[in-house]
C-alpha positions in Angstrom: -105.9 9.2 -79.0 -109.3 11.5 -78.7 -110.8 12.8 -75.7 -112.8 10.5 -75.3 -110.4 7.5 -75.7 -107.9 9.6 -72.7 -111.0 10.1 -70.5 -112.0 6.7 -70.9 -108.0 5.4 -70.1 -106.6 8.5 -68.2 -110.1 9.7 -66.1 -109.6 12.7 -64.6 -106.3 13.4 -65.4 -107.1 14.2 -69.2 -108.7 17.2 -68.4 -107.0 20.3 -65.8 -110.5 21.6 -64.9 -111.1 17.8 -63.3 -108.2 17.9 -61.4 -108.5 21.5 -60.1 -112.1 21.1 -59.5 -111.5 17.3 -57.9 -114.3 15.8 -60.8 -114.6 12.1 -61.3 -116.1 10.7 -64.0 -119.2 8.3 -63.0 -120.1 7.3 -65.9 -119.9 7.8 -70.2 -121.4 6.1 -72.7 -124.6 6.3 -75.0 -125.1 10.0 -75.0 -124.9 10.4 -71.6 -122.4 11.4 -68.9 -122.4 11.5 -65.3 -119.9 13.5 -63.7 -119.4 13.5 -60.1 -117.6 16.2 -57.5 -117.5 16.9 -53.9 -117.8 20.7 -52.5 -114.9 22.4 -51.0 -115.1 25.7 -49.0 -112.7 27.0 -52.0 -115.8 26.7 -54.1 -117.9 29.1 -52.1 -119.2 32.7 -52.9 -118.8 35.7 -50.6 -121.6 34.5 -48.9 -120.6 30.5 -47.7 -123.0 28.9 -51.0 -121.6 27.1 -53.5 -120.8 29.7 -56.3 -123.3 29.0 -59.3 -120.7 28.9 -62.1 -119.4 25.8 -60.5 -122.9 23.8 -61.5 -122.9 25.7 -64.6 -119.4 24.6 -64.9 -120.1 21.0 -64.2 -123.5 20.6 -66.3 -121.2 22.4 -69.3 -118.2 19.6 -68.8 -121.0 16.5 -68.4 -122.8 17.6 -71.7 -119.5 18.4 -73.8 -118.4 14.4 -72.4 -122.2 12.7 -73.1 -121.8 14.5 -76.4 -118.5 13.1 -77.3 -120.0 9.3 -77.2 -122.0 10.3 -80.7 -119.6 12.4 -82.2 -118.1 10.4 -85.1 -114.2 10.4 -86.3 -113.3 13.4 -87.2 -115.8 15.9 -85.4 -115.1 18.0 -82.3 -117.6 20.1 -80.9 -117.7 24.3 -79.1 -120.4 25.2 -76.7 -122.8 28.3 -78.8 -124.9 28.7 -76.1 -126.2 27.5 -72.7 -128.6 28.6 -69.9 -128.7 27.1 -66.5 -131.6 27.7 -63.8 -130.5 27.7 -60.5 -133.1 25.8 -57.9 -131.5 25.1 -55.0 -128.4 26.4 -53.4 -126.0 24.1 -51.3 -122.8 24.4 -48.8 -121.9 20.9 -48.4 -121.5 16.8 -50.1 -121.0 15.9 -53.6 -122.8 16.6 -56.5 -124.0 15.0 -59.7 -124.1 16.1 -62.7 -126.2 14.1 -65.0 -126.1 14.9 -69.1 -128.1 13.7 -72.3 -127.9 14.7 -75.6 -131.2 15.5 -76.5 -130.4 15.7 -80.6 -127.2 15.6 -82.5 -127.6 16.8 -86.3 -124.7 17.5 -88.4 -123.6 21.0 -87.4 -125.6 21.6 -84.1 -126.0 19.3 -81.5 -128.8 19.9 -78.4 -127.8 18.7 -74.5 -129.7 19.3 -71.3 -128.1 18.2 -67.9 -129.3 17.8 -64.1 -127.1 18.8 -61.3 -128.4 17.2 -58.2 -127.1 15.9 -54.8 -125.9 12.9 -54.5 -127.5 11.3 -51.6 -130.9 9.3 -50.8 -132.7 12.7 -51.7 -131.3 13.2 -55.3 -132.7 17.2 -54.6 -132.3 19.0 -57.5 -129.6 22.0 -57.9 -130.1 23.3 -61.9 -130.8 22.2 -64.6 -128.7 23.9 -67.8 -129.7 23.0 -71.7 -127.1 24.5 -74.3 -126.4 24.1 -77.8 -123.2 22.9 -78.9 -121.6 23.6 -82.9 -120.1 19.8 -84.2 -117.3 21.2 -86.0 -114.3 19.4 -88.4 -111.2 18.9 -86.3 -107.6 19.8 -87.9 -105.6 16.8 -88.5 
């Protein structure tokens, strides 16, 4: 069974970072993924915000997901390179993070994802675009 397939049957449980970070999965399918998690004061900097890795963390695991739909049998896929912007900071509620593949070719594949509240506002967080390799996975 792939990742994928265990997401899809297991949800959070097929992944540790889910479970320590309390993710959910929202949604999958079609090149996009919508991941979903609720801030904790374990998440928080030195200074009461949510640390920023965490949405970097969370755009990184909905674009690596959204990109799994498209991969074909066979292929598995490494992060080369990412960059998120940071808009917004935020203490409290759960956040969305919302992810696309922009362009899968053969050996590179190109994602962007939105991190945003999720409440009536939708206020943007960051937004992160990265660059993942589609490698050949070992039997």
């Amino acid at each position: 069974m792939n990742y994928l397939q265990r997401i899809t049957t297991e949800g959070q449980s097929a992944n540790p970072f889910f479970c320590l970070m309390g993710i959910d999965v929202a949604s999958v399918g079609d090149g996009t993924a919508v991941l979903k998690m609720t801030i904790r004061p374990d998440m928080y900097n030195g200074v009461g915000w949510l640390q920023g890795g965490m949405l970097a963390a969370i755009a990184d695991e909905a674009m690596a997901l959204a990109l799994y739909t498209r991969l074909a049998e066979g292929e598995g896929i490494a992060t080369i390179s990412e960059s998120t912007s940071f808009i917004r900071g935020v203490r409290e509620g759960t956040i969305l993070a919302e992810a696309q593949v922009i362009r899968k070719g053969r050996r590179v594949a190109f994602m962007e994802s939105i991190v945003r509240m999720d409440n009536s506002e939708k206020t943007v967080l960051a937004r992160t675009t990265a660059s993942f390799a589609v490698t050949s996975e070992k039997p």
